[in-house]
Biotite code that builds the C-alpha atoms (Angstrom):
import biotite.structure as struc

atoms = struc.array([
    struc.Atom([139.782, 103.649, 138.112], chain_id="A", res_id=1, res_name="UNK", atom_name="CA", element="C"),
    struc.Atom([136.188, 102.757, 137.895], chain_id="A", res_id=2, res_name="UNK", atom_name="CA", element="C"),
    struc.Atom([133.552, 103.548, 140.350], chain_id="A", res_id=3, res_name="UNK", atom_name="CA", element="C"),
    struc.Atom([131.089, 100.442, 141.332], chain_id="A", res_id=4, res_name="UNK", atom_name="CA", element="C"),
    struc.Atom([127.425, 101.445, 141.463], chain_id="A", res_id=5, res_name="UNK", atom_name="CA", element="C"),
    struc.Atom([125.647, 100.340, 144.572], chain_id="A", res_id=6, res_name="UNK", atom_name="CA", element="C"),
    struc.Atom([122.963, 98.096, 143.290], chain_id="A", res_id=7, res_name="UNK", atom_name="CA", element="C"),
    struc.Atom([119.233, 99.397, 142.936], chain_id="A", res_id=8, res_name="UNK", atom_name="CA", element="C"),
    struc.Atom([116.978, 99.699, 146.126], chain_id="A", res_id=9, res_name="UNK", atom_name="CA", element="C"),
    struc.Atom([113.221, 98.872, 145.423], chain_id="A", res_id=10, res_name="UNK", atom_name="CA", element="C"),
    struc.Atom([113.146, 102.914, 145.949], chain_id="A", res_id=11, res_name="UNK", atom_name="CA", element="C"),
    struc.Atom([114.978, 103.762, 143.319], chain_id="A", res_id=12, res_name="UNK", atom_name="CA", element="C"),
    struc.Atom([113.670, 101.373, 140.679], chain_id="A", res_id=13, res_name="UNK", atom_name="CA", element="C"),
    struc.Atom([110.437, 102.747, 141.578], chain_id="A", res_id=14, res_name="UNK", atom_name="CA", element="C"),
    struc.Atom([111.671, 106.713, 141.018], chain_id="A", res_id=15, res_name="UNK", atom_name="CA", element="C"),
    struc.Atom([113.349, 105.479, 137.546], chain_id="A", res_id=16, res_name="UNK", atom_name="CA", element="C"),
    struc.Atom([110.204, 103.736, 136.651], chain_id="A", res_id=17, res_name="UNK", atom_name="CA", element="C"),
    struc.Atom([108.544, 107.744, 137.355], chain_id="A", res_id=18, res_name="UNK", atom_name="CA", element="C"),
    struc.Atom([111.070, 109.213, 135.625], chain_id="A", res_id=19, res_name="UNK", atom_name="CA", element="C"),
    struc.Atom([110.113, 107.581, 132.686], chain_id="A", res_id=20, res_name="UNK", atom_name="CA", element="C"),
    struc.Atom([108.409, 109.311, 130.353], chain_id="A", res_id=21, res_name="UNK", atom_name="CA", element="C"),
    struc.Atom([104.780, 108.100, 128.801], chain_id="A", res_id=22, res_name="UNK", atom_name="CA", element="C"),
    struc.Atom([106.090, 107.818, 125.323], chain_id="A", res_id=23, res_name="UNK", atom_name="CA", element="C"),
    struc.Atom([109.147, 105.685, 126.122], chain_id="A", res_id=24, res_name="UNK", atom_name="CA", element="C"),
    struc.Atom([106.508, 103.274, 128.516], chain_id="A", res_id=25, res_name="UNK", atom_name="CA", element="C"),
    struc.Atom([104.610, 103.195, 125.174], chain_id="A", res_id=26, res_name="UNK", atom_name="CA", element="C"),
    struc.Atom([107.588, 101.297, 123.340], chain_id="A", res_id=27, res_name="UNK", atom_name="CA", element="C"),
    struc.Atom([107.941, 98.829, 125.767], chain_id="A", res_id=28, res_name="UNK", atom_name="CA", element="C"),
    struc.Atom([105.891, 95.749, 123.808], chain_id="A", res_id=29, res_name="UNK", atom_name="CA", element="C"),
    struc.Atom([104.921, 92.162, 125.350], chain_id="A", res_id=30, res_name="UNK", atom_name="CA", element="C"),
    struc.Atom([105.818, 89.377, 123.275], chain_id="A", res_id=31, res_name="UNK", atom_name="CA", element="C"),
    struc.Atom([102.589, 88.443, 122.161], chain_id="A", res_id=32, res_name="UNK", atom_name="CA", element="C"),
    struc.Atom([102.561, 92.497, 120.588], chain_id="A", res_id=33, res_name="UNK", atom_name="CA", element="C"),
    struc.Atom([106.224, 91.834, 119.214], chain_id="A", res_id=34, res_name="UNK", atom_name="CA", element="C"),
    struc.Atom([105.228, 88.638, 117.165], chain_id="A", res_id=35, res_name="UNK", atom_name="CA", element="C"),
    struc.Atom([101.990, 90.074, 115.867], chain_id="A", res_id=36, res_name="UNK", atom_name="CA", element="C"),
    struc.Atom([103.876, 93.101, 114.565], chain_id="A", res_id=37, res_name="UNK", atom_name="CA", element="C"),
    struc.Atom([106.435, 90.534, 112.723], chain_id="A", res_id=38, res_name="UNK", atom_name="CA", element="C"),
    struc.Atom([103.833, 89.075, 111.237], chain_id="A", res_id=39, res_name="UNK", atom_name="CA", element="C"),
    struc.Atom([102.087, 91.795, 110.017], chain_id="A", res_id=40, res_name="UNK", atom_name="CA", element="C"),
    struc.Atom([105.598, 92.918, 108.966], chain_id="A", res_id=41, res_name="UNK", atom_name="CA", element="C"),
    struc.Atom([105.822, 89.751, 107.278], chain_id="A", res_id=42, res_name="UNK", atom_name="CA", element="C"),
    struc.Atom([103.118, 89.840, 105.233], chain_id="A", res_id=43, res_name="UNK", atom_name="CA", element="C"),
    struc.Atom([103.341, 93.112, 104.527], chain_id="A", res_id=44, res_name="UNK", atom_name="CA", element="C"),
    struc.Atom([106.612, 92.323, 103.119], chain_id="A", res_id=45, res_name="UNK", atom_name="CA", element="C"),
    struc.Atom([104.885, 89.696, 101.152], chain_id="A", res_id=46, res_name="UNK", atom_name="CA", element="C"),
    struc.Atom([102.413, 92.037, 99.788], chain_id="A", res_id=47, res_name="UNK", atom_name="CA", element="C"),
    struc.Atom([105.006, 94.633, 98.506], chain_id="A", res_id=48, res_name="UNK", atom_name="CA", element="C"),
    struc.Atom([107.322, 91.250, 96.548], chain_id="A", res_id=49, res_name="UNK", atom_name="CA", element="C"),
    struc.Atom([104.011, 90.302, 94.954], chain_id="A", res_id=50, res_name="UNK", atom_name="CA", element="C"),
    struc.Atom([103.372, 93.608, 93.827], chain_id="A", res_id=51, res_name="UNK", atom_name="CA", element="C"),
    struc.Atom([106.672, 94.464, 92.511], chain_id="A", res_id=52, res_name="UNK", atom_name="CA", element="C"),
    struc.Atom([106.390, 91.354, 90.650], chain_id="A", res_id=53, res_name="UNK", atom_name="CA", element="C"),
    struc.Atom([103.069, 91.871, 88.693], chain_id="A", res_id=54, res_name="UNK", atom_name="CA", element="C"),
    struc.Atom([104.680, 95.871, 88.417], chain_id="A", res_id=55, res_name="UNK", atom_name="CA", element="C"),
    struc.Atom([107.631, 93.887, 86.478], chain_id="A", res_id=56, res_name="UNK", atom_name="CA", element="C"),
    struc.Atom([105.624, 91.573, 84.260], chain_id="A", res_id=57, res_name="UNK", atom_name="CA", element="C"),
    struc.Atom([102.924, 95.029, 83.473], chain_id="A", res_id=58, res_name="UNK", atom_name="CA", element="C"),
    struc.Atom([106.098, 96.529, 82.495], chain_id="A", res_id=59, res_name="UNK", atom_name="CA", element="C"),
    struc.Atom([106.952, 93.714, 79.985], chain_id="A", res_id=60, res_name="UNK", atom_name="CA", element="C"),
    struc.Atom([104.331, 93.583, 78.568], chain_id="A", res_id=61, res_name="UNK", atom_name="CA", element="C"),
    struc.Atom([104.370, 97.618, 77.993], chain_id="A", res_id=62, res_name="UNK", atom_name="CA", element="C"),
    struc.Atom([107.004, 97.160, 76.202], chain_id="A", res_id=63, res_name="UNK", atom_name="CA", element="C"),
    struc.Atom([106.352, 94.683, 74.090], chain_id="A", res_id=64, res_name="UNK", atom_name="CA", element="C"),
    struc.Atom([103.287, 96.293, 73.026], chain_id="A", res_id=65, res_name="UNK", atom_name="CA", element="C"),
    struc.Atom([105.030, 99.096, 72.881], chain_id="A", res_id=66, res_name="UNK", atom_name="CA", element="C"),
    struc.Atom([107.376, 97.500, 70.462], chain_id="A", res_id=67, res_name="UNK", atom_name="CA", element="C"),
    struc.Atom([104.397, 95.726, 68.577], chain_id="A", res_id=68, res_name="UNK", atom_name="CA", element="C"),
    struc.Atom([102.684, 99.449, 68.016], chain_id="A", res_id=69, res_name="UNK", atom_name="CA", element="C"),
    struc.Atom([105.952, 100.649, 66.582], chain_id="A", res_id=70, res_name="UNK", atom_name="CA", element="C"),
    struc.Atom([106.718, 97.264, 64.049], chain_id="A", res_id=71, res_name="UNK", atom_name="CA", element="C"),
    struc.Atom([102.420, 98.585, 63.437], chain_id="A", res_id=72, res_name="UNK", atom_name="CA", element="C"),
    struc.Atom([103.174, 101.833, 62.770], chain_id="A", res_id=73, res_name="UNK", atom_name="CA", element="C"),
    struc.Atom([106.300, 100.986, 60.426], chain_id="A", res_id=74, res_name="UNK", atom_name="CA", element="C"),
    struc.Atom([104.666, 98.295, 57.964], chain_id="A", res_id=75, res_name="UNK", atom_name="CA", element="C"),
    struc.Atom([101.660, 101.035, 57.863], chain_id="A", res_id=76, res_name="UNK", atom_name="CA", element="C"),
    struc.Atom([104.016, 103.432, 56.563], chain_id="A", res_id=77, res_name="UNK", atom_name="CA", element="C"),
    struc.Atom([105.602, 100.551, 54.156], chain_id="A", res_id=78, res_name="UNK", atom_name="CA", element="C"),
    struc.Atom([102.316, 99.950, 53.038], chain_id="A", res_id=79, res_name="UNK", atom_name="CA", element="C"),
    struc.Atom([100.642, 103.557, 52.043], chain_id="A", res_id=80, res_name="UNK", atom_name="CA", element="C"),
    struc.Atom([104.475, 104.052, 50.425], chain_id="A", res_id=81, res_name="UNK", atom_name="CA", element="C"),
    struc.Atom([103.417, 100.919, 48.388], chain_id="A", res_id=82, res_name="UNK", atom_name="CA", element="C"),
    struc.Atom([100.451, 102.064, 47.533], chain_id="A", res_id=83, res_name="UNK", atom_name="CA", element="C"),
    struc.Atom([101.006, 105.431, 46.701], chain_id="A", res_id=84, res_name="UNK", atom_name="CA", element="C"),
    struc.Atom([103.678, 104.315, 44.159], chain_id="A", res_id=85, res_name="UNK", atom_name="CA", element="C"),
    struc.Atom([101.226, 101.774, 42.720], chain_id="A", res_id=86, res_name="UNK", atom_name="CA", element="C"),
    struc.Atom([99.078, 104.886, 42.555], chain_id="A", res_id=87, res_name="UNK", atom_name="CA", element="C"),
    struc.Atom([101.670, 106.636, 40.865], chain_id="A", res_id=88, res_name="UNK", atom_name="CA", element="C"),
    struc.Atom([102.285, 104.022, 38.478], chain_id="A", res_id=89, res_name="UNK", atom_name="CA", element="C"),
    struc.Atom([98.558, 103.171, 37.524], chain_id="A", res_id=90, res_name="UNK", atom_name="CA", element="C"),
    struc.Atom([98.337, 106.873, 36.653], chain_id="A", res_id=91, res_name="UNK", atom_name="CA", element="C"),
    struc.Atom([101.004, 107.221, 34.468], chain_id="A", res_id=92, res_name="UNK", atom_name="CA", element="C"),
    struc.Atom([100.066, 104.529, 32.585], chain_id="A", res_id=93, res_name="UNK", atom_name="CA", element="C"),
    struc.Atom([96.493, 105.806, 32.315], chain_id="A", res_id=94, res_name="UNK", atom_name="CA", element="C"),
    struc.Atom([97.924, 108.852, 31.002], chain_id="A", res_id=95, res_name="UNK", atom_name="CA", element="C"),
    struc.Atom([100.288, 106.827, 28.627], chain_id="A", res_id=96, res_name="UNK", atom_name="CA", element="C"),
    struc.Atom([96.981, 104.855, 26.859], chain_id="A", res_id=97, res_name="UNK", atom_name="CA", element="C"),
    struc.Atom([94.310, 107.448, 27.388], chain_id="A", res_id=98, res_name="UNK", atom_name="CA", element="C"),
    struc.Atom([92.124, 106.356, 29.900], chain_id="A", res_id=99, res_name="UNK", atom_name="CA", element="C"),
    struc.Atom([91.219, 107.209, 33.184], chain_id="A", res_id=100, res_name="UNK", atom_name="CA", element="C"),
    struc.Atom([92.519, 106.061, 36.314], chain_id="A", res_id=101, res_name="UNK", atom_name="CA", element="C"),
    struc.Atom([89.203, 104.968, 37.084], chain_id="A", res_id=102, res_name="UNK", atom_name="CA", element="C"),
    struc.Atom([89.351, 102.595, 33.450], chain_id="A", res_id=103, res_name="UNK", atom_name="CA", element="C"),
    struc.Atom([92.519, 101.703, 34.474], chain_id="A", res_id=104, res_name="UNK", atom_name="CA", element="C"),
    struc.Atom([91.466, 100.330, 38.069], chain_id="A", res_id=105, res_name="UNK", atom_name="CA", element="C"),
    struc.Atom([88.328, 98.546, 36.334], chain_id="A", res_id=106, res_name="UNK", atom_name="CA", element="C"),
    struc.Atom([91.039, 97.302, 33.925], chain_id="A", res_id=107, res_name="UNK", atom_name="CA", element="C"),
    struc.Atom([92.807, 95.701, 36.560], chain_id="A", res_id=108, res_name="UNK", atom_name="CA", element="C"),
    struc.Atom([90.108, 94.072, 38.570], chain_id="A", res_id=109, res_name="UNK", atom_name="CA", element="C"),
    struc.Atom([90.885, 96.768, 41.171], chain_id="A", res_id=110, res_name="UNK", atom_name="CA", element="C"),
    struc.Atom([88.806, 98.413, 44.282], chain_id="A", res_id=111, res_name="UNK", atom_name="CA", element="C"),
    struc.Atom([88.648, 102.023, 43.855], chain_id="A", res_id=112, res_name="UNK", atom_name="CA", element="C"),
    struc.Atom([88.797, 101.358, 47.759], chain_id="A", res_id=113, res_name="UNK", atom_name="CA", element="C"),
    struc.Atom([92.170, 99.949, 47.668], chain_id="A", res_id=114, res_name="UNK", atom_name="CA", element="C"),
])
């Protein structure tokens, strides 16, 4: 079996209102303080999607320059492989006549550069 509660007298209110303590008065918020702290929820909110978006598309492009330095990296290795057998071969056949690497790059209408 339940017991009813008598209803508040203007008394009482006023004692629970003392009982209160500051910090819990502090929560209580008017309206005006409840929509302006949506808002800057909100938009807040807004400000944390549009940076998680240009975070995504950085990160995209990291990797595809990531991946770019790496295809780099590869075809420079392809290359000096090239040209260190071309190297090879050049001297070998500069042995094979006599002449000089040197004559045979001249020879060849090459750079000593190359």
């Amino acid at each position: 079996m339940k017991k009813s509660r008598a209803p508040s007298t203007s008394k009482e209110s006023e004692k629970k209102d003392q009982d209160v303590s500051p910090q819990k008065k502090s929560l209580v918020i008017s309206n005006d303080q409840r929509e302006q702290l949506l808002q800057r929820c909100q938009a807040a909110h807004t400000q944390l999607t549009d940076i998680k978006i240009r975070l995504e598309r950085k990160r995209k492009i990291a990797d595809e320059v990531e991946t770019l330095h790496k295809r780099h990296l590869q075809m420079l290795h392809d290359y000096n492989d090239a040209k260190d057998a071309g190297q090879m071969l050049l001297g070998r056949l500069a042995v094979m006549e006599g002449l000089t690497t040197k004559d045979m790059y001249q020879q060849y209408g090459l750079e000593l550069e190359d």
